[in-house]
N, C-alpha and C positions, 0 to 999 in steps of 0.2 A: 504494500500500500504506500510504504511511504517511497521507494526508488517509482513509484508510478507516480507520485507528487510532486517532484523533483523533475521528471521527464516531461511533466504534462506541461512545466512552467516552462520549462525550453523547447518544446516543441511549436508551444501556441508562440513563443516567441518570434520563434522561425517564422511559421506562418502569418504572424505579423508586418514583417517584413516586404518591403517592395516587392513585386511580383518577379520583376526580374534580378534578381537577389535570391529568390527560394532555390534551393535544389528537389528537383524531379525524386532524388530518391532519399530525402527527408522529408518529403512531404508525404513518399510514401509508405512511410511507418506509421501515419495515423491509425489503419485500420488494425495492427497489431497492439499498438497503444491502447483503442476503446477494449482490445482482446484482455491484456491484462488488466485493465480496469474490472470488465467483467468477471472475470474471473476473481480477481481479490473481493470481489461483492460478493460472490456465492455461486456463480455461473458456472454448472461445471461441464460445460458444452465448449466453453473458452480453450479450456487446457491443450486439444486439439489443434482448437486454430491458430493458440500460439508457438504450439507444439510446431505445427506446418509450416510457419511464417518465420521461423526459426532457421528450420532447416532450409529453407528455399533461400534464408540471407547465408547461412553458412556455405551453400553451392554456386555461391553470385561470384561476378567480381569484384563487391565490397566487401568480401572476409580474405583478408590477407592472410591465407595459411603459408603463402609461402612468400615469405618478406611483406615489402611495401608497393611490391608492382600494381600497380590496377588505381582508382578512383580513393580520393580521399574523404567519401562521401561521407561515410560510417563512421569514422573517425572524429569528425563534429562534433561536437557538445550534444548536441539536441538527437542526434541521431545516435551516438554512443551510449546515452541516458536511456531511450528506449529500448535499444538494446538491453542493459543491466537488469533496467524494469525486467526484461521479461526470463532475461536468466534469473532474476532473484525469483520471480513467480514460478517457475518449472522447478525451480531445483533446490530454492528453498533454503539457500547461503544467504547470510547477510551481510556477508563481504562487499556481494554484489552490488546493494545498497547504499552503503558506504562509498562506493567509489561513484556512484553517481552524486552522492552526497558532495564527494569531493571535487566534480566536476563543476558543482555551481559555485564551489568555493573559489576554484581557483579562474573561475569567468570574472569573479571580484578584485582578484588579484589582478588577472590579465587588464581590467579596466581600469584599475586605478593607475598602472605601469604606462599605459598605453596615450600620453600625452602628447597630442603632433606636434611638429614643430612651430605649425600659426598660432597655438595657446602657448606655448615659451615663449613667441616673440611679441606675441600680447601681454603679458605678462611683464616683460623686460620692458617693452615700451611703455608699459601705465609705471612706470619703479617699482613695483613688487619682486618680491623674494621669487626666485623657481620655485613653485609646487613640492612640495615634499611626499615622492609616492608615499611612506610608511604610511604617513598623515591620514595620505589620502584612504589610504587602504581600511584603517582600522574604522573609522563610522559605516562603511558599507558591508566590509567584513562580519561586524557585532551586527548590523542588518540580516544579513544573509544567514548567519547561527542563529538570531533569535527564530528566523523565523522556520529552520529543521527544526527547533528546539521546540517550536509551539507545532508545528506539525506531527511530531511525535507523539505529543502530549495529549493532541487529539484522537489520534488511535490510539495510542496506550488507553483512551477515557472506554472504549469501544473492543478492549481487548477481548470481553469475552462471548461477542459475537462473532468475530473474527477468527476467533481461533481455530474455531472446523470449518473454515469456509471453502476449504478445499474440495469438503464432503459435498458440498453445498449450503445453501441457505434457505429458508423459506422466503418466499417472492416478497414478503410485506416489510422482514428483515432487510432484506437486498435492495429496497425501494429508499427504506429510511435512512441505509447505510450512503448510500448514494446520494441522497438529499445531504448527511451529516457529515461527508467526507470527502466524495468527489468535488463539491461545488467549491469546497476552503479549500483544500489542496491543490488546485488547478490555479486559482488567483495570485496572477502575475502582478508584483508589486512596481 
């Protein structure tokens, strides 16, 4: 649930994004994305099609079994996220989690680092000091933690419907779980 929380907030990202700016094949991860959604709800029809969508990216040319040759499509943030979501939903590592965790972490980092050269020379030109990345980093940083940290707290509130939902859920469960989890988790700050 929560590497699907983390994936949904980079994905919709992506698809935010100028149309010609989106890649063709992170865009089309969406429909494996709503899979582990359903599935972490109680759906156990999902397991399949993420099971399917799985292997058919493992057989592409964006799973680099063998080095870096091919498309770096997968490798993206938003499309790497979905990925983890969905190996943490098959297989049930919380590793996998985590490293998506970490992937939004270190988009904070990248952002703060990431200063062009027309904001240094705007900068220099009004007399201000250069920007101090660490500075910059740590209010977006404690942004981005608090809010895994309240994402978590939300399912943890919800853990014990959650916990056989692999077995499945009853439909009214799965209805409210989705109203009390997808909707928070998916909002892009």
């Amino acid at each position: 649930m929560f590497a699907a929380g983390v994936a949904e907030r980079l994905l919709g990202a992506h698809e935010a994004m100028p149309e010609n700016e989106q890649a063709p094949f992170i865009l089309s991860l969406r429909p494996l994305l709503n899979s582990v959604w359903e599935g972490a709800l109680g759906d156990t029809t999902a397991f399949k099609a993420v099971n399917r969508a799985m292997a058919d990216y493992m057989l592409s040319e964006y799973c680099h079994n063998d080095g870096q040759d091919g498309p770096d499509d997968a490798v993206e943030d938003a499309a790497a996220t979905v990925l983890l979501a969905a190996d943490t939903y098959l297989h049930g590592v919380a590793e996998f989690a985590v490293w998506a965790s970490r992937r939004a972490v270190e988009i904070v980092r990248r952002r703060a680092e990431s200063h062009s050269p027309e904001q240094l020379l705007a900068h220099l030109h009004d007399g201000a000091d250069l920007p101090d990345p660490e500075k910059a980093l740590v209010p977006d940083l404690l942004v981005e933690l608090r809010r895994q940290l309240c994402d978590l707290d939300l399912i943890a509130g919800r853990a014990e419907d959650l916990r056989y939902s692999r077995l499945g859920l009853p439909i009214d469960v799965s209805i409210r779980l989705r109203v009390e989890l997808r909707g928070p988790l998916s909002v892009r700050d």
